[in-house]
C-alpha positions as CSV (number, residue, x, y, z in Angstrom):
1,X,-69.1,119.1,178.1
2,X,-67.7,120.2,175.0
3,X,-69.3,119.5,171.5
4,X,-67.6,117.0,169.3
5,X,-67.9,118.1,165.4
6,X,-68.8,114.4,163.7
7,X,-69.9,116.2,160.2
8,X,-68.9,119.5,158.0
9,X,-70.6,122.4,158.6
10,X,-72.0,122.6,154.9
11,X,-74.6,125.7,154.7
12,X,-73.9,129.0,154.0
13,X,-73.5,131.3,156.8
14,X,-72.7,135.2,157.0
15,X,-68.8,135.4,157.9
16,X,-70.0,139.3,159.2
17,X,-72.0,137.7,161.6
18,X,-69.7,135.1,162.5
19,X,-66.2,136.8,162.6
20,X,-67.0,140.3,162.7
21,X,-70.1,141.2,164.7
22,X,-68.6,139.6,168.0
23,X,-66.4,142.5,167.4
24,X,-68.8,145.0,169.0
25,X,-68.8,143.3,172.2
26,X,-72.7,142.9,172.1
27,X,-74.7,139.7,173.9
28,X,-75.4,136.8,171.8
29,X,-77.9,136.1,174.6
30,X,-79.5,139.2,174.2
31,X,-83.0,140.3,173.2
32,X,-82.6,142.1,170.5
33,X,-80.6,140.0,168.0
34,X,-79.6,141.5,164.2
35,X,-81.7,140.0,161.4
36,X,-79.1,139.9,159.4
37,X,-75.5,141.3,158.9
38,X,-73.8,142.5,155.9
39,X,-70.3,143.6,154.8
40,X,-71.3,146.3,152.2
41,X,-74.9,147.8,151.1
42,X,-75.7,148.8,147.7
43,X,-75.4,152.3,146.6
44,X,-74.8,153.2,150.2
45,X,-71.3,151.3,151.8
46,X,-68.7,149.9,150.1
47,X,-66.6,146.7,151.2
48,X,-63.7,149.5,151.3
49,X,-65.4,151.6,153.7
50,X,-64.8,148.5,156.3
51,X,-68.2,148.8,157.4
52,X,-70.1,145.9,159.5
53,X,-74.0,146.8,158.5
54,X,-76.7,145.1,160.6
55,X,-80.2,145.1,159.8
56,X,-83.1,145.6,163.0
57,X,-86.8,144.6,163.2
58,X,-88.4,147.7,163.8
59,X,-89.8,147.5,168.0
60,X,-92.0,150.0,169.5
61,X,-91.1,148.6,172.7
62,X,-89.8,150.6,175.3
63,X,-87.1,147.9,175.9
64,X,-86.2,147.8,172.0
65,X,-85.8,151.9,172.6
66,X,-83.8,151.7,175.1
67,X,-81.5,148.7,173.7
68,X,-81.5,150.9,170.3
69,X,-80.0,154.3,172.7
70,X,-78.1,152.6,175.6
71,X,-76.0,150.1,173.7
72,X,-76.0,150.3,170.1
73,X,-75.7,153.9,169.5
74,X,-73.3,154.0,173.0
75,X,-71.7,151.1,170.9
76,X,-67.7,152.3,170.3
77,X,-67.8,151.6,166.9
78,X,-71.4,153.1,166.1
79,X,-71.2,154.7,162.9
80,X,-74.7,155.6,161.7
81,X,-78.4,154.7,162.0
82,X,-80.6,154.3,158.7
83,X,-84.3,153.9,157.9
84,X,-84.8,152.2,154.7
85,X,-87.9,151.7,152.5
86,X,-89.2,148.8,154.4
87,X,-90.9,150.5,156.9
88,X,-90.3,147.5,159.2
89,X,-86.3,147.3,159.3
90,X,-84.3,150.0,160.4
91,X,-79.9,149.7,159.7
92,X,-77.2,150.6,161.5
93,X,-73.8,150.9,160.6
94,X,-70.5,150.4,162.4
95,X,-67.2,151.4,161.1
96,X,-64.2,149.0,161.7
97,X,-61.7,150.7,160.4
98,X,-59.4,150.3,163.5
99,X,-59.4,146.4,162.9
100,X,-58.8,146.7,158.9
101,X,-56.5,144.3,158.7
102,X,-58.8,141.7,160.5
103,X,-61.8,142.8,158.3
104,X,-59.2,142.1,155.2
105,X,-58.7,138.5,156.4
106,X,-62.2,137.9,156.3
107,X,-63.0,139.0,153.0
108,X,-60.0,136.6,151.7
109,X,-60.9,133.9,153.9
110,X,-58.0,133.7,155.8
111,X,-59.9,133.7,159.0
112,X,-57.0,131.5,160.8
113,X,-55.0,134.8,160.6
114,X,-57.5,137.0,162.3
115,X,-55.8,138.9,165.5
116,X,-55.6,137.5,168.9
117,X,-57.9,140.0,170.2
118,X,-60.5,139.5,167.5
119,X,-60.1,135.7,168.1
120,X,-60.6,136.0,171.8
121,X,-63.6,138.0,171.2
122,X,-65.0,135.4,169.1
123,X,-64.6,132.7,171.9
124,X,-66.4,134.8,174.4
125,X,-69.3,135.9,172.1
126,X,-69.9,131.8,171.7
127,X,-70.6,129.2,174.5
128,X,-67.5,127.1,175.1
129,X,-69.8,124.1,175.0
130,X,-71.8,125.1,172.0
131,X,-71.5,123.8,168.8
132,X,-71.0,126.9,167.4
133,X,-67.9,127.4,169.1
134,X,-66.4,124.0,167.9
135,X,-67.1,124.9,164.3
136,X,-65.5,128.3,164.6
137,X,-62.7,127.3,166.8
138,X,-61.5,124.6,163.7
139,X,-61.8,127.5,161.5
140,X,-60.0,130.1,163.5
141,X,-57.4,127.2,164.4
142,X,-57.1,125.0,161.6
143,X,-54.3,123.1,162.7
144,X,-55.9,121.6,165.3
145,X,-58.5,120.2,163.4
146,X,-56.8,119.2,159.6
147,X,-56.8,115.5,161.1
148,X,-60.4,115.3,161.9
149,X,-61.6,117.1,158.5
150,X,-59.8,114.9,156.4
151,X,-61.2,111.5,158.3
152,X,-65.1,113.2,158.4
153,X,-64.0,114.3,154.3
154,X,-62.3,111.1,153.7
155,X,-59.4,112.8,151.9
156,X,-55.6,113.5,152.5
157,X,-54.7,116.4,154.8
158,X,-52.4,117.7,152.7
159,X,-55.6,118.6,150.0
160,X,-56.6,120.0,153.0
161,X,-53.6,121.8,154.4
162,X,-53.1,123.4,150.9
163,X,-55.4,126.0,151.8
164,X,-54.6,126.0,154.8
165,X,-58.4,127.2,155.8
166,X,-61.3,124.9,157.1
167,X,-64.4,127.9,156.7
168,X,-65.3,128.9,152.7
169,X,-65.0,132.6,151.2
170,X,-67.2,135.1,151.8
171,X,-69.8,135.1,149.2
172,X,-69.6,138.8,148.5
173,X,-73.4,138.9,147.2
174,X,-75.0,137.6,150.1
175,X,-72.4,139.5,152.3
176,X,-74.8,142.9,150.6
177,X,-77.6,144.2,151.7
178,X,-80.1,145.4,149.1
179,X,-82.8,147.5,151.0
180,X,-82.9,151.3,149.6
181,X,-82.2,154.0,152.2
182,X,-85.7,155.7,153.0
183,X,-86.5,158.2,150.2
184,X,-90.2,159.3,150.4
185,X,-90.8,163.0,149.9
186,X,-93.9,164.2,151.5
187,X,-96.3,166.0,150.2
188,X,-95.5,169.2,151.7
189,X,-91.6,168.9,150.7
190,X,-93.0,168.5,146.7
191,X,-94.9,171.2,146.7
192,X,-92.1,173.7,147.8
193,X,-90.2,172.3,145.1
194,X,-92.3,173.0,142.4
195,X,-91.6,176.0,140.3
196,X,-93.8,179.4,141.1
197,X,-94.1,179.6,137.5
198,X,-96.7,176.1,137.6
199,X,-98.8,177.6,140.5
């Protein structure tokens, strides 16, 4: 039985984690979930570098190890794998590039105009019964769905179909990840560094 959407979706939610990460093909039954996903990370990727950056809870689980090898670093679009200054939270990076244009509708919010494939991989990483798939199959096809919003919004459709989008904008500063990349020198590594002339 399909889920029936009888009030707007009002929270924030990360449009990474919603339109982008199903991308990678991984289980949203799985495991090992991301904490968090991201579209940029300060000082490290850009929003131009069309990066999707996911964030880990640190496991020293054999299953988390091999989850970590087997399919996120076998992952196609495995880019790079980060530990950061929270000792508990490793990142990893994937590189989209090869769906630019799709990662270009998200950040202008034009997810109705994401790719067929892109859209189809959305519908599979979500439960056809699921709310979650209700809410993101009015945004991907608004169309379908104008009538409905403006009756749960109690406004015209044509306020509505003036944006022609039913999901809001990515906000870009939640969309950013703020951990530092791991940058502790050791001991030994200082002292090497120090000039002969101060021994």
């Amino acid at each position: 039985m399909s889920y029936v959407i009888e009030k707007i979706y009002s929270k924030y939610f990360q449009k990474s984690r919603s339109f982008l990460l199903p991308m990678l093909g991984l289980k949203k039954t799985c495991a090992f979930m991301p904490i968090q996903s991201y579209l940029s990370w300060e000082d490290v990727y850009s929003i131009q570098d069309c990066n999707l950056i996911l964030t880990y809870k640190v496991s020293d689980k054999y299953e988390w190890e091999k989850y970590l090898v087997e399919t996120l670093m076998s992952n196609e679009f495995f880019s790079d794998y980060h530990y950061t200054d929270d000792p508990t939270i490793v990142v990893l990076s994937f590189d989209l590039n090869c769906i630019a244009t799709d990662y270009i509708h998200v950040l202008e919010g034009q997810y109705s105009k994401l790719s067929k494939m892109l859209k189809k991989k959305i519908r599979d990483y979500y439960n056809y019964s699921s709310a979650e798939w209700a809410y993101m199959e009015s945004f991907l096809f608004p169309d379908k769905y104008i009538p409905l919003y403006g009756k749960i919004l109690d406004v015209e459709e044509e306020h509505i179909r003036f944006t022609g989008q039913l999901c809001d904008l990515p906000n870009l500063d939640k969309e950013t990840l703020k951990l530092k990349l791991y940058a502790k020198i050791n001991d030994v590594d200082q002292i090497n560094m120090e000039s002969r002339e101060n021994i």
